[in-house]
C-alpha positions as CSV (number, residue, x, y, z in Angstrom):
1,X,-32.7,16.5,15.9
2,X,-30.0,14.6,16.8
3,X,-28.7,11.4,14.8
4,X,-28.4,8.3,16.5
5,X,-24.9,7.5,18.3
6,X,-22.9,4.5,16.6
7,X,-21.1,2.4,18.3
8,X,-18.8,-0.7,18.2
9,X,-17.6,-3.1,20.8
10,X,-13.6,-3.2,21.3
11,X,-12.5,-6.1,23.1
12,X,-8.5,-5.6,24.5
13,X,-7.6,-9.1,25.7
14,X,-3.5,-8.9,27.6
15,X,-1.7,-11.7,29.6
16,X,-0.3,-8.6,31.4
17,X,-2.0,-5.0,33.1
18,X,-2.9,-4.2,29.3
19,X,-2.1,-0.3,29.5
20,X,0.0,-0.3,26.1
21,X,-2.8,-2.4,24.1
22,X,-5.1,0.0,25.6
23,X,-3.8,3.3,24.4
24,X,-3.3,1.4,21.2
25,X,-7.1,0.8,21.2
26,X,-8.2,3.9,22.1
27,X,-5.7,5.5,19.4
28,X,-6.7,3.2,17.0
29,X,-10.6,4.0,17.5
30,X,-9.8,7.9,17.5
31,X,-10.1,7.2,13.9
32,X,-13.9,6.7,13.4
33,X,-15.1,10.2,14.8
34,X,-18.8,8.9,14.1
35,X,-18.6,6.0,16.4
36,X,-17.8,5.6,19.9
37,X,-16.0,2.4,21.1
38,X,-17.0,0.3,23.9
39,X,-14.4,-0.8,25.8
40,X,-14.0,-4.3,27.0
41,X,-10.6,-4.8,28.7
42,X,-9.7,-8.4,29.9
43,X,-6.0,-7.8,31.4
44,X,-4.0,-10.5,33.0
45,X,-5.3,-13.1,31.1
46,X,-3.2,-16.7,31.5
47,X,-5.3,-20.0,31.3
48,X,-7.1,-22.1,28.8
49,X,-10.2,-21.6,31.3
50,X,-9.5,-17.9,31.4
51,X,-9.6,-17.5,27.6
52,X,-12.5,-19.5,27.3
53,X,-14.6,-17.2,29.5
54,X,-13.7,-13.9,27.2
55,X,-14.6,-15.8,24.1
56,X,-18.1,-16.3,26.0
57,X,-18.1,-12.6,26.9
58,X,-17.5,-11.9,23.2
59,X,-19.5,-14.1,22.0
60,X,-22.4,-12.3,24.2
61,X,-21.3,-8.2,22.1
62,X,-19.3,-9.3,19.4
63,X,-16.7,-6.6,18.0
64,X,-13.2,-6.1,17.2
65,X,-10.6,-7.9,19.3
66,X,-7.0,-6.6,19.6
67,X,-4.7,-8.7,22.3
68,X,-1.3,-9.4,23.1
């Protein structure tokens, strides 16, 4: 029987592409071998408006939040 997958949600939030904090992420959740991240990845973010939106996407599968 197999046991149930375990996840988390990993939200990556970058005023630029985001490709450094995402192979940060992904080395950072390489750690937890029993759970398998879900990747949220919100590059080029700039605005008030902008930010506002993610935190309403977070706020919808809240998890861990790295940015930059």
């Amino acid at each position: 029987m197999n046991k149930p997958q375990s996840f988390f949600h990993l939200h990556l939030i970058s005023d630029a592409t985001g490709e450094t904090l995402l192979a940060a992420g992904r080395a950072a959740s390489a750690q937890y071998k029993d759970a398998r991240a879900i990747e949220h990845i919100y590059p080029l973010i700039r605005t008030e408006k902008q930010v506002a939106k993610v935190f309403e996407d977070i706020e919808e599968e809240p998890g861990i939040i790295l940015y930059t």
